[in-house]
C-alpha distance (Angstrom), angle and dihedral (degrees) to the residues before:
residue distance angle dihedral
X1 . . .
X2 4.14 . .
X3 3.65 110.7 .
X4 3.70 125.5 -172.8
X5 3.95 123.9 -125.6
X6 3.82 116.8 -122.3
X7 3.62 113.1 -120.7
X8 3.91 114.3 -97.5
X9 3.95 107.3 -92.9
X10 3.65 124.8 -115.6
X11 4.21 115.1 -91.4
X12 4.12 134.6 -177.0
X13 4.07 76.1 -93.1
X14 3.24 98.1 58.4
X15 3.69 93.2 47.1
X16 3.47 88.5 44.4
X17 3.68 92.5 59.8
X18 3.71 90.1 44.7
X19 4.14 89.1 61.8
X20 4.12 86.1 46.3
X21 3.75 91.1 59.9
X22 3.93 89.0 45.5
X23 3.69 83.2 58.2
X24 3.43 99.7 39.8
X25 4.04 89.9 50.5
X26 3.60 98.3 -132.0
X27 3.35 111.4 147.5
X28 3.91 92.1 -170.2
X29 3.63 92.4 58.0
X30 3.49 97.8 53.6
X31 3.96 92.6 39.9
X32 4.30 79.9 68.4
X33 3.30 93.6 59.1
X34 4.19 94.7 57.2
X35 3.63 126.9 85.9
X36 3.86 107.2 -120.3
X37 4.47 84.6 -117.0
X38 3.90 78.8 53.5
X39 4.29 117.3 153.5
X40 3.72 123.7 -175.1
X41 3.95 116.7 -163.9
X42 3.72 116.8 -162.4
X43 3.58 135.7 -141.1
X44 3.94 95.0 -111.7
X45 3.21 143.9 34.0
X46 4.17 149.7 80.9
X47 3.87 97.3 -45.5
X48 4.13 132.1 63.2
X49 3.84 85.5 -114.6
X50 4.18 93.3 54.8
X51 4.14 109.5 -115.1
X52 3.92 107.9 -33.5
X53 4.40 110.0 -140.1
X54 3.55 104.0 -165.1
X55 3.65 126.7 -169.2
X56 3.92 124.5 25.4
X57 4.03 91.7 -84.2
X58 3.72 91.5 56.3
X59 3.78 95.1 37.0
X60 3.78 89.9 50.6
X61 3.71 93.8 53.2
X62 3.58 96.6 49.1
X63 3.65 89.5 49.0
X64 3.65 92.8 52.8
X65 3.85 84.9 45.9
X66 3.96 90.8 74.4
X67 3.26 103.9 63.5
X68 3.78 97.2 37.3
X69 4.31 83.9 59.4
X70 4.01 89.2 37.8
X71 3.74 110.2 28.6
X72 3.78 95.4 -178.6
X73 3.91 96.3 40.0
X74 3.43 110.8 157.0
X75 4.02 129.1 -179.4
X76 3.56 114.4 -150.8
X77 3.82 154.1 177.3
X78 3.89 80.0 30.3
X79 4.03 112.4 -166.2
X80 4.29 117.1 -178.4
X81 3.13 140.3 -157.8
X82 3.61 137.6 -171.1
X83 3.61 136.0 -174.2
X84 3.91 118.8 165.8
X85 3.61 112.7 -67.9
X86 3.80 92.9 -2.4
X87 3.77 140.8 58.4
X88 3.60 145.6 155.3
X89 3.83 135.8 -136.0
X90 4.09 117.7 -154.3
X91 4.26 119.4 -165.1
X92 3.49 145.9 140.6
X93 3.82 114.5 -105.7
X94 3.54 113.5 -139.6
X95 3.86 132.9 -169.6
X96 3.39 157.0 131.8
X97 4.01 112.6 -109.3
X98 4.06 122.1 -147.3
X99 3.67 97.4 -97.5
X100 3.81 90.5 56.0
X101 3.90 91.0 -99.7
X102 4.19 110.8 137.3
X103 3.85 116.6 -133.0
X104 3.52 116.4 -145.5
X105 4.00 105.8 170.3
X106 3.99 125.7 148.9
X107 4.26 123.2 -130.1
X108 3.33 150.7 169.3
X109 3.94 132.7 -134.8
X110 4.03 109.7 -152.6
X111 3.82 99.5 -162.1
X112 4.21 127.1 -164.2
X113 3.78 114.1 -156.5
X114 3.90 131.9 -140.1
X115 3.84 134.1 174.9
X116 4.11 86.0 -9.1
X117 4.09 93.2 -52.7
X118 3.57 143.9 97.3
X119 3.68 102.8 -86.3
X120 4.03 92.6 174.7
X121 4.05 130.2 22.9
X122 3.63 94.7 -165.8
X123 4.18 105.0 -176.4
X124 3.98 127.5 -160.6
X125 3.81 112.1 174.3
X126 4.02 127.0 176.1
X127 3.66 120.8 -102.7
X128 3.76 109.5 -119.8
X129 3.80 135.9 147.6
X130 3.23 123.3 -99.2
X131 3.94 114.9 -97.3
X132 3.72 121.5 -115.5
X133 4.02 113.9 -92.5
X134 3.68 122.3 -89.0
X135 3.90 111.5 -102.0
């Protein structure tokens, strides 16, 4: 009789290591973490749920997309939670705009879990100005 192991579930640590890949920038790393069915929803954009990437492609590129808008994005004072099949990430985004202006806005990731990987990145962030730029 051959049975198949189930794929390691999702933890605060792996979560945790998700976030450290966001601030490393490496899109590879946090490509590992998503289920191959993956969908990311972002805090803006045309419809109620923000813009919806679907599909590793998609979710890669929008990923990517970040750090090309905020070069020195940074998510920090991370705190996780995980509870079966779903999970959330808190943090304070950090960054330095394209006018020079510094974003400091807090968020949330609510996550849902398949297979052992992030199935959905589902982002709400707070709506704050900009800061002015550092002299």
């Amino acid at each position: 009789m051959t049975t198949t192991a189930s794929p390691a579930p999702v933890t605060t640590a792996t979560l945790e290591a998700f976030s450290d890949a966001w601030n490393r920038h490496d899109i590879e790393a946090l490509m590992g973490f998503m289920h191959a069915d993956c969908v990311f929803q972002t805090a803006a954009g045309p419809e109620a749920c923000g813009t919806r990437h679907s599909g590793t492609a998609a979710v890669r590129k929008a990923f990517a997309a970040a750090w090309e808008t905020v070069p020195d994005a940074q998510w920090i004072n991370g705190r996780h939670f995980v509870a079966g099949d779903f999970g959330t990430s808190q943090w304070t985004f950090t960054g330095t705009a394209a006018d020079g202006s510094r974003i400091e806005t807090d968020g949330i990731d609510v996550f849902s879990f398949k297979d052992g990987k992030i199935a959905l990145k589902n982002v709400f962030r707070k709506t704050r100005p900009n800061l002015p730029a550092a002299k």
